[in-house]
C-alpha positions as CSV (number, residue, x, y, z in Angstrom):
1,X,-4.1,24.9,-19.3
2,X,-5.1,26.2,-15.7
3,X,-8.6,26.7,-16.8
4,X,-8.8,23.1,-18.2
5,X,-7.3,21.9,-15.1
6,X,-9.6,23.3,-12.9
7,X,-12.4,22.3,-14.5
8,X,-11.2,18.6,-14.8
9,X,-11.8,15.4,-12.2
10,X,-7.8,15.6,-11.8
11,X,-5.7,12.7,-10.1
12,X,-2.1,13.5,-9.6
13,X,0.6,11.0,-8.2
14,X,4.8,11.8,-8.1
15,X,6.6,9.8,-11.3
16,X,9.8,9.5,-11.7
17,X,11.0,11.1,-15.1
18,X,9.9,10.1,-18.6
19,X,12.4,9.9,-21.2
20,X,10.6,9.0,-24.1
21,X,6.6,8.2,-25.1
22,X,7.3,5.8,-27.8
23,X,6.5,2.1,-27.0
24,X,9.7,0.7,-29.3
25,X,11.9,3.1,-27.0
26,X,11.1,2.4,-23.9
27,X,12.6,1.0,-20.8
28,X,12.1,2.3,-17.5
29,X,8.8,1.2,-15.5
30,X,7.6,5.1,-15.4
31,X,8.1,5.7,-18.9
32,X,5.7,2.3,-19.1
33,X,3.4,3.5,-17.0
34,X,3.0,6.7,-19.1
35,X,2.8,5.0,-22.4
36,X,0.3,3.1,-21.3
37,X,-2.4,5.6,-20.8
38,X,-1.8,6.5,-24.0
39,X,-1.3,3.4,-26.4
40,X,-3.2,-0.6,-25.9
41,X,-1.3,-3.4,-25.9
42,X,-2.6,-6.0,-28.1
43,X,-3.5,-7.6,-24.6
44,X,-3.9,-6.5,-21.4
45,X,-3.8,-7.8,-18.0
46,X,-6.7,-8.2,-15.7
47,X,-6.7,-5.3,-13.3
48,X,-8.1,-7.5,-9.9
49,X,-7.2,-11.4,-11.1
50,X,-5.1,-13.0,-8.6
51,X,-3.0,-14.9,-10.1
52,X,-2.1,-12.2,-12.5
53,X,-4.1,-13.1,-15.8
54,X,-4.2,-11.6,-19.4
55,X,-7.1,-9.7,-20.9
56,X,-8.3,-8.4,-24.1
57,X,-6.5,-4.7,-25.0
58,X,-6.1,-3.5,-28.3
59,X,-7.3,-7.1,-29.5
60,X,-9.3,-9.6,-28.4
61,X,-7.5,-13.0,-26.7
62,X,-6.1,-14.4,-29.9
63,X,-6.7,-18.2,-31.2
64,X,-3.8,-20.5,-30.8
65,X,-3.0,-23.2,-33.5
66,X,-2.5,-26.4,-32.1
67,X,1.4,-26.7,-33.1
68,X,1.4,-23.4,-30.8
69,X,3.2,-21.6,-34.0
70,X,0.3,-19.6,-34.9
71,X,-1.6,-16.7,-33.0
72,X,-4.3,-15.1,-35.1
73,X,-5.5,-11.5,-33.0
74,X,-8.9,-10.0,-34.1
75,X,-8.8,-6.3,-33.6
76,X,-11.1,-4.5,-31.5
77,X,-13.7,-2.5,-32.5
78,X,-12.1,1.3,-34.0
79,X,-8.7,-0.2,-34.2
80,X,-6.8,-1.2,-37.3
81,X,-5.1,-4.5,-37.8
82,X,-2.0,-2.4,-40.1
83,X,-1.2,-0.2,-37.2
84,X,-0.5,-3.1,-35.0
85,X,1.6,-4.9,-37.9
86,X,3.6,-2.0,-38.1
87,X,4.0,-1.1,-34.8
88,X,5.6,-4.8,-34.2
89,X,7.9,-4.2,-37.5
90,X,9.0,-0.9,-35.3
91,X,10.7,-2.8,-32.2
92,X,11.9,-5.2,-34.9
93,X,13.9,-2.8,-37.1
94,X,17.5,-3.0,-36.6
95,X,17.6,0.4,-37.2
96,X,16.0,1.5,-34.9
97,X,17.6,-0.3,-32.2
98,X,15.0,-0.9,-29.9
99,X,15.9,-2.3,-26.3
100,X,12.9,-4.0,-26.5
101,X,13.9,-5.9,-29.9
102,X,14.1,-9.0,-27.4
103,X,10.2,-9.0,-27.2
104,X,10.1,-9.8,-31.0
105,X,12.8,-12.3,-31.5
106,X,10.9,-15.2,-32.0
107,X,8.4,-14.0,-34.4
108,X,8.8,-15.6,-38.0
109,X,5.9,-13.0,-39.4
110,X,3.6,-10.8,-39.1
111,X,1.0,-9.7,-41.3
112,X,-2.8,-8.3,-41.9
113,X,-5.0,-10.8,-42.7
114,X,-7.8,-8.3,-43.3
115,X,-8.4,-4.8,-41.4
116,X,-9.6,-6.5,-38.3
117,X,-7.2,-9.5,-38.0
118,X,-3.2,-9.7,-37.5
119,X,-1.4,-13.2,-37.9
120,X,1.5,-13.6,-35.9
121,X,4.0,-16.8,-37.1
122,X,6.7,-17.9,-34.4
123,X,9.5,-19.4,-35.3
124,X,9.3,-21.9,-32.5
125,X,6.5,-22.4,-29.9
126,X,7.0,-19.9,-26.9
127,X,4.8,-20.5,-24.0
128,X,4.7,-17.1,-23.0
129,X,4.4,-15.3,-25.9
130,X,0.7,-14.0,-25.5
131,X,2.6,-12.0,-21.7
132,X,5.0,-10.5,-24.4
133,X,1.6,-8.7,-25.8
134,X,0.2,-7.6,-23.2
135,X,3.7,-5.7,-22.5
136,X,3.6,-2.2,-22.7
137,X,6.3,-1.7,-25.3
138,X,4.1,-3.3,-27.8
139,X,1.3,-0.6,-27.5
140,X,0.1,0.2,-30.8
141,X,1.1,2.8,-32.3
142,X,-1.3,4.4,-35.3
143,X,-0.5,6.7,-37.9
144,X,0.7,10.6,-36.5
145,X,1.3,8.8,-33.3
146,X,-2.4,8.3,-32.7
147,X,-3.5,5.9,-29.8
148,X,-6.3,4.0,-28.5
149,X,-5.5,4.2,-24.6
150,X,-8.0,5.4,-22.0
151,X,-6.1,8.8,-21.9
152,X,-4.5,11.8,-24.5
153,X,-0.9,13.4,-23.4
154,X,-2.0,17.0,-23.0
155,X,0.7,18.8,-21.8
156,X,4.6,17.7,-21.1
157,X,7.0,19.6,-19.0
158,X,9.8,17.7,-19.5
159,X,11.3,16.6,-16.6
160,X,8.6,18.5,-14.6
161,X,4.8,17.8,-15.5
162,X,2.7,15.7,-17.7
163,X,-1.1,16.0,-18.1
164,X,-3.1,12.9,-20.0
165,X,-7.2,13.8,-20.4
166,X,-9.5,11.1,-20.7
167,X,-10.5,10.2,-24.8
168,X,-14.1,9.2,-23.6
169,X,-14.9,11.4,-20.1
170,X,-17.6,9.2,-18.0
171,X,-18.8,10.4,-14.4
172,X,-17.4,8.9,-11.5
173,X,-13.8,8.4,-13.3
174,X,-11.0,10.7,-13.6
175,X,-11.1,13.2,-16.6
176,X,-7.7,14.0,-15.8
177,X,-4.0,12.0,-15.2
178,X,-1.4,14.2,-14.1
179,X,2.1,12.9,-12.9
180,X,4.6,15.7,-11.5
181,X,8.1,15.1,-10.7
182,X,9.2,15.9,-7.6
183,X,13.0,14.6,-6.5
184,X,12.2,15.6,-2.8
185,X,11.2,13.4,-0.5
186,X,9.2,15.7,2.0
187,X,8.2,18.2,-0.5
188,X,6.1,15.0,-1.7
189,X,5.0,14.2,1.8
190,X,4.1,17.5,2.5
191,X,2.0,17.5,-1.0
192,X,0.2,13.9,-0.2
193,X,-0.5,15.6,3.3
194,X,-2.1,18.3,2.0
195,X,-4.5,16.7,-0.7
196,X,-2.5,17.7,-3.7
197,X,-0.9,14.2,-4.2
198,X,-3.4,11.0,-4.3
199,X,-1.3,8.1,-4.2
200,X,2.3,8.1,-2.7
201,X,3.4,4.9,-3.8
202,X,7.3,5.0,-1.9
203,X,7.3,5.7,1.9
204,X,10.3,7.5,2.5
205,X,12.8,6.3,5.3
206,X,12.5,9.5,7.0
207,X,8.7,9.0,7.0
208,X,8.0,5.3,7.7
209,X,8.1,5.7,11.7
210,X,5.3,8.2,11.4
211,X,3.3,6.4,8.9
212,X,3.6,2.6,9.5
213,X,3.3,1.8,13.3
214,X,5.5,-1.8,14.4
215,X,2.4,-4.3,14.0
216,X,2.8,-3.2,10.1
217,X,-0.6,-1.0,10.3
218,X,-1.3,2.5,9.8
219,X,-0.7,5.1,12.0
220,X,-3.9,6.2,14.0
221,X,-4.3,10.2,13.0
222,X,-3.8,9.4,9.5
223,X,-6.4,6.2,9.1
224,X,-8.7,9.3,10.8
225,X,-8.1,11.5,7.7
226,X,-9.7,8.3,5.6
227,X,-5.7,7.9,4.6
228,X,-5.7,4.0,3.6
229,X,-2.1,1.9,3.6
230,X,-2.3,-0.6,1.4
231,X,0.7,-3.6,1.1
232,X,1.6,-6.6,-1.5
233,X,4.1,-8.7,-3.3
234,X,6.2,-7.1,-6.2
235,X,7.8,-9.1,-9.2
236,X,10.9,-6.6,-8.1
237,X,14.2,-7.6,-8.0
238,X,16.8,-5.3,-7.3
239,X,20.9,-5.5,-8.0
240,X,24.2,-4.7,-8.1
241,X,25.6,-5.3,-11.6
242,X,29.0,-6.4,-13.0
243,X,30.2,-5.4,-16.2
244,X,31.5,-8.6,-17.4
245,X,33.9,-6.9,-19.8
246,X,35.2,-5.3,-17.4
247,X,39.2,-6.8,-16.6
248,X,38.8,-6.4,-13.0
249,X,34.9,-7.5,-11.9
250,X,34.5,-9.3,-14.8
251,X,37.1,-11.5,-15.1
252,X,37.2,-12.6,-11.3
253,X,34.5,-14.7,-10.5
254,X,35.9,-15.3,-6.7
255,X,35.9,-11.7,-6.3
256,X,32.2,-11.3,-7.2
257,X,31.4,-14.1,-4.8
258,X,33.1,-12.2,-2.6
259,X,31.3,-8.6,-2.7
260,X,28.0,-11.2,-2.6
261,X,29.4,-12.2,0.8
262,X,30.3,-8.9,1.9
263,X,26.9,-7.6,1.1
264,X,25.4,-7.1,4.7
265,X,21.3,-7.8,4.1
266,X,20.4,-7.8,7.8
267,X,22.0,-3.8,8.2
268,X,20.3,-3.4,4.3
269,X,17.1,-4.3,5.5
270,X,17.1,-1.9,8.8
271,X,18.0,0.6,6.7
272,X,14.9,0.5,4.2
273,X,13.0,0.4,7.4
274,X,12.0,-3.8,7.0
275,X,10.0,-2.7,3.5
276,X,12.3,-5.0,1.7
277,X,13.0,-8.8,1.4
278,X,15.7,-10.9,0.8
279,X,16.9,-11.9,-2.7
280,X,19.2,-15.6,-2.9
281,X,18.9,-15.0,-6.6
282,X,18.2,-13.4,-9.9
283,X,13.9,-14.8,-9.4
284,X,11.7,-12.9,-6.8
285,X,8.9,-15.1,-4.5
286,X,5.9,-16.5,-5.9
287,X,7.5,-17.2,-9.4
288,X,7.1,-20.9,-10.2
289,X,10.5,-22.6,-10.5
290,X,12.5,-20.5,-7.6
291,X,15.2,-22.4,-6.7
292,X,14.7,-23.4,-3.1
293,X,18.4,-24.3,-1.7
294,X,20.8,-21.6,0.2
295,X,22.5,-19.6,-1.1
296,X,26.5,-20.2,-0.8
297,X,27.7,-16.6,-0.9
298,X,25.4,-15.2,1.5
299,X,26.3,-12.5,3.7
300,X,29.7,-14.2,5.7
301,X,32.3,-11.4,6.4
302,X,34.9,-14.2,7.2
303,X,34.1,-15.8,3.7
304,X,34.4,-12.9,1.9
305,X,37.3,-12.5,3.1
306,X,38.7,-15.4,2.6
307,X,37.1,-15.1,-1.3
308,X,39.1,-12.3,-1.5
309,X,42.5,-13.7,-0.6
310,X,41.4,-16.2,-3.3
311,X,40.6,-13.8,-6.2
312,X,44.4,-12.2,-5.5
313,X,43.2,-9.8,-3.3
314,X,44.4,-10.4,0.0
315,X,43.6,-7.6,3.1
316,X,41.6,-5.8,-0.1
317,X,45.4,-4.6,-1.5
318,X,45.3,-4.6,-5.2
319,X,48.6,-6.6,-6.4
320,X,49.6,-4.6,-9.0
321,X,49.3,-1.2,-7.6
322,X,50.5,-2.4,-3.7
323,X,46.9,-0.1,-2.8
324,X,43.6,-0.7,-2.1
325,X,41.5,-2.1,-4.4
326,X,38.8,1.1,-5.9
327,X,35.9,0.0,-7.4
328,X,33.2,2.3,-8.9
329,X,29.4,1.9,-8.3
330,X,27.7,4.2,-11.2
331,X,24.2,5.1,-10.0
332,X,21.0,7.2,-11.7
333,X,19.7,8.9,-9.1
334,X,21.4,11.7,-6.5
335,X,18.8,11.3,-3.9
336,X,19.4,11.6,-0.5
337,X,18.1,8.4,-0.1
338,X,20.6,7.3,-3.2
339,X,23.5,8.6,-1.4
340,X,22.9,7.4,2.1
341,X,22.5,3.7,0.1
342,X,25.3,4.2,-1.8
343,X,27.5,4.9,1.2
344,X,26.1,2.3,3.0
345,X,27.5,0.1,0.7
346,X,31.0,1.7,0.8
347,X,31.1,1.0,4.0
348,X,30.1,-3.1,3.8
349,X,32.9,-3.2,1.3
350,X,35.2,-0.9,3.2
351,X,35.2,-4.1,6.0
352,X,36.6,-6.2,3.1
353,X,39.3,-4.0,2.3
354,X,37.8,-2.2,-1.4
355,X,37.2,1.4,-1.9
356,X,34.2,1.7,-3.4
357,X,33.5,5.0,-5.5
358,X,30.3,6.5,-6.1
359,X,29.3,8.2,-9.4
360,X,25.7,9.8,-9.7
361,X,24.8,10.5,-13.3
362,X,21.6,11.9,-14.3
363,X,19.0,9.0,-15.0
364,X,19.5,8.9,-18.7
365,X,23.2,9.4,-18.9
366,X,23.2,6.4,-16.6
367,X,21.3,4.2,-18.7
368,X,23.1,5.2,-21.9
369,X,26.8,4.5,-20.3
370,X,25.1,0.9,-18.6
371,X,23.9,0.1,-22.4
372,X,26.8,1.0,-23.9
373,X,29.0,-0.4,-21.2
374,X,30.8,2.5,-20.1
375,X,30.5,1.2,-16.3
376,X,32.1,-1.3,-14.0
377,X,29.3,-1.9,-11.0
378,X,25.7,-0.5,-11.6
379,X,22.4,-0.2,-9.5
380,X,19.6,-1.0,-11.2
381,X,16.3,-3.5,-10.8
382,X,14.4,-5.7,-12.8
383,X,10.4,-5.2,-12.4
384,X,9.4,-8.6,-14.2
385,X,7.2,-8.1,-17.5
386,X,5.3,-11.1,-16.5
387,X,5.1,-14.0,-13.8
388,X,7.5,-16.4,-15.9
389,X,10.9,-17.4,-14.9
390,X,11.7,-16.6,-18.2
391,X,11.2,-13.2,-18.0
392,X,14.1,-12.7,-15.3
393,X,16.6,-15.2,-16.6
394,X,16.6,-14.2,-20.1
395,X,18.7,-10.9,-18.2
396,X,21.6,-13.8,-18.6
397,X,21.0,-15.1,-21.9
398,X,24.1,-14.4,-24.4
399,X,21.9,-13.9,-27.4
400,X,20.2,-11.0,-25.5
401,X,23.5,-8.6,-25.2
402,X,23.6,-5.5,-25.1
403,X,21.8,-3.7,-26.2
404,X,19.3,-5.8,-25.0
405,X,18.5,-6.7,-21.3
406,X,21.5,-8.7,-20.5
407,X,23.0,-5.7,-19.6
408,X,26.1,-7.3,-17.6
409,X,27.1,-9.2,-21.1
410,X,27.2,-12.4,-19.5
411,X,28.1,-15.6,-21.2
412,X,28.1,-18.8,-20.1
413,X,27.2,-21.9,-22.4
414,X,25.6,-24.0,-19.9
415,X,23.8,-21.4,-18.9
416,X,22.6,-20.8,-22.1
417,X,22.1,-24.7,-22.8
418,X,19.8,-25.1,-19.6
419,X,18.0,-21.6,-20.8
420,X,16.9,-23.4,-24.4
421,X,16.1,-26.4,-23.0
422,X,13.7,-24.7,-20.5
423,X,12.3,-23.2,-23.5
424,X,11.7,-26.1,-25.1
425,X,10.6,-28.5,-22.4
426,X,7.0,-29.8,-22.7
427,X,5.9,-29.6,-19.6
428,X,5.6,-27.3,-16.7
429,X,7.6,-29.7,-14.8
430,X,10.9,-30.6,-17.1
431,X,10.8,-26.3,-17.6
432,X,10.9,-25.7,-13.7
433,X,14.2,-28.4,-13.3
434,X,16.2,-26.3,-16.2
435,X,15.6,-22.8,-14.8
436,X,16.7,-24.5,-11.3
437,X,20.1,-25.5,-13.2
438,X,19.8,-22.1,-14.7
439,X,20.0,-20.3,-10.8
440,X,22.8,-22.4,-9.5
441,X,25.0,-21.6,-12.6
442,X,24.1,-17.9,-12.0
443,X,24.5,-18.4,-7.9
444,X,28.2,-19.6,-8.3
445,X,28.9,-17.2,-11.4
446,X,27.5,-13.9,-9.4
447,X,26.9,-12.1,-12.6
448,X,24.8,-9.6,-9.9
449,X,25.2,-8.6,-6.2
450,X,21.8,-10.1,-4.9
451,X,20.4,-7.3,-3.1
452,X,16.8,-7.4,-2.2
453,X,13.2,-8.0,-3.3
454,X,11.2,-4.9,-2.9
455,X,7.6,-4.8,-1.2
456,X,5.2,-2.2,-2.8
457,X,3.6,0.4,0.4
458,X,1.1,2.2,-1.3
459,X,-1.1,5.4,0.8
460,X,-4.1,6.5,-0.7
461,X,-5.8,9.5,0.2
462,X,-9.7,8.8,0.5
463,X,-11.1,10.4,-2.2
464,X,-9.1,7.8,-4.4
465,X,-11.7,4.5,-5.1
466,X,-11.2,1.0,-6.6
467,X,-7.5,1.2,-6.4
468,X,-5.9,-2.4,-6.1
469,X,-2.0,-2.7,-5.7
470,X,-0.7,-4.5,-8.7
471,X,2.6,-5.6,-9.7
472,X,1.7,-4.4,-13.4
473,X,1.0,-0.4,-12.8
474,X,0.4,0.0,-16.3
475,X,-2.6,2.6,-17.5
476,X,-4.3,1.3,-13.7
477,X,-5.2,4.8,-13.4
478,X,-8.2,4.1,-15.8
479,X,-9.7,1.9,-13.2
480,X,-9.5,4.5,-10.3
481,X,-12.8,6.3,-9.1
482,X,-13.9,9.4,-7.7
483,X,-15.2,9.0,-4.1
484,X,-18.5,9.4,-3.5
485,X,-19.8,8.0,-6.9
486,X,-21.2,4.6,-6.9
487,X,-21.2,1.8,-9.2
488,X,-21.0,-1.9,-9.8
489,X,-17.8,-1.9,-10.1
490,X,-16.8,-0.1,-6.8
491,X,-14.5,-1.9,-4.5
């Protein structure tokens, strides 16, 4: 392994642990990231297109009947129509109990036509089916877990080290992937510093001060070093999330509209060092139909408190216990940085009169007791699957329970009534007015804390080329040249 490493064009970048390299399986945005070197999509998106725009992958843009019921994908060349079919039967089967059985839904069929073509039958037109493609939990999976992606998993460490080699080596590109986990903060600082990390893709708090000076540039001694600092928009949106089985959270709507208003943004936002913006809502900016009116439970310590006299829970004193009212926030991740949050939010809730316990489970325990419901409050964030409204609100949608991405379990009939007729609205226009209804239901219900929008702060050491921040990090590293080697393409 050494010996192939040192004799490999090697980029390495900090991830987040992988729990699983099967597309049906997956959930987290690192686990995507690291499927997608290794299996296509049947579409891709466009790696520089701004607006964000899909792209030929594993097929070729499919036709579209003109009832919008039928999509008819032509496999690319050295691909097989049947590994596709069944890869899409995968997330499908009940038994297997996909969290990404959502994604397939709507499909009537699915067949090979031939070798080289798949036919695809919805059972009702869905305008963004073709994003739902290009998503990397449909990569195609062939037979022995064969892929077509740009890269090979080589070696996996769990919860330590993975290694992907490049199927088709060209000069100028990176032979090799590797992602290491590293949990500290300036152990990874110290590693980007050094040479031995390319991109650092989260500036920690501890580090911003030095890094980023107050007009939002870099600092001078490290644009010197060829270090670049590159900024953009995310489809992120970050949360605080009820259980709505729960008899206390989720049974009290006045009490959620309560911990809304007690949620202090302006204090949030000095503590992630400005990096963050503000979220009124379950939709970040730049999605087409954001709802555009404030937000009525804003942060307002004197109406929170008042929203907590309402929900019975006057001073914060618990009725039936004559105590304080203890919540408990579950959270994947003991961080520092996760603990220092997390008490930060103890203590906006601690002006309100709640208790508010912290539990750190490992990341995988936590999302197992979140599916399964086995929490009251949970942190967790939504990075949107593509730039439709649709992809954020179906997080409410009844029909998408758990174990599906409506995670809380939250039901509401008109919600769900404005989320259908969005869906079947024939125009851009009629769509945008039901996912506005859609946001105020969810506004006054407060299914979520709203906590922020993140912004993506990405440092690239100079020997990284053609590297363009992207809300859709999946299998990028493809793209990325080695400095000093020219080509067309460079950027």
């Amino acid at each position: 392994m050494m010996a192939f490493l040192l004799a490999a064009a090697i980029f390495t970048r900090p991830m987040e642990r992988v729990e699983s390299m099967d597309p049906a399986k997956s959930q987290a945005m690192y686990t995507a990231q690291a499927i997608s070197l290794v299996y296509e999509a049947p579409l891709s998106i466009d790696y520089t297109a701004r607006p964000y725009k899909l792209a030929p992958g594993y097929c070729e843009l499919p036709e579209i009947s003109s009832d919008g019921l039928t999509y008819t994908f032509k496999v690319r060349e050295g691909r097989s129509a049947h590994d596709m079919v069944s890869s899409l039967e995968r997330i499908a089967d009940k038994n297997l109990v996909s969290p990404n059985g959502w994604m397939v839904q709507d499909i009537k069929s699915v067949r090979a036509r031939d070798d080289l073509t798949v036919e695809i039958k919805l059972k009702r037109k869905v305008h963004y089916f073709p994003w739902l493609m290009a998503m990397p939990s449909a990569g195609v999976v062939g037979k022995d877990l064969f892929g077509t992606g740009p890269y090979r998993l080589k070696y996996w460490r769990r919860n330590h080290e993975m290694v992907f080699e490049r199927r088709h080596p060209a000069e100028g590109l990176f032979d090799v992937v590797r992602y290491c986990v590293i949990d500290d903060a300036s152990t990874r600082w110290l590693m980007f510093l050094k040479g031995e990390i390319d991109i650092l893709g989260n500036i920690s708090r501890d580090n911003w001060d030095a890094v980023v000076k107050s007009d939002g540039t870099l600092n001078e001694d490290l644009s010197r070093r060829g270090i670049r600092l590159l900024s953009g928009d995310t489809l992120d949106v970050l949360y605080i999330g009820f259980n709505m089985d729960d008899p206390v959270v989720g049974t009290n709507k006045k009490l959620r509209q309560a911990l809304n208003a007690a949620f202090d943004y302006p204090t949030w936002k000095k503590f992630y060092n400005g990096s963050i913006t503000l979220s009124d809502g379950p939709l970040p900016y730049g999605v087409e139909g954001k709802i555009k009116e404030p937000f009525a439970y804003s942060w307002n310590l004197d109406k929170a408190k008042r929203l907590m006299c309402e929900a019975g829970y006057a001073g914060g004193v618990d009725p039936k216990t004559s105590r304080r009212l203890v919540l408990t926030l579950s959270l994947g991740r003991a961080t520092q940085e996760g603990r220092e949050a997390g008490e930060l939010l103890a203590s906006f809730y601690e002006k309100i009169g709640i208790k508010l316990e912290l539990k750190f489970m490992t990341w995988e325990a936590f999302l197992r007791s979140v599916n399964e419901g086995r929490v009251q409050m949970y942190q967790l964030g939504w990075v949107g699957d593509y730039p439709d409204a649709q992809n954020f609100l179906q997080l409410f949608y009844s029909k998408n329970a758990r174990p599906g991405p409506n995670r809380t379990n939250y039901s509401s009939p008109a919600f769900d009534r404005a989320y259908e007729a969005a869906l079947s609205a024939d125009s851009s226009e009629k769509r945008n007015a039901y996912w506005i209804e859609c946001q105020r239901i969810l506004r006054e219900d407060c299914p979520w804390v709203f906590t922020h929008c993140n912004k993506s702060f990405s440092l690239v050491n100079r020997r990284v080329e053609n590297y363009v921040p992207s809300a859709f990090p999946y299998g990028n590293e493809a793209h990325f040249r080695l400095g000093g080697f020219s080509s067309q393409n460079h950027r």
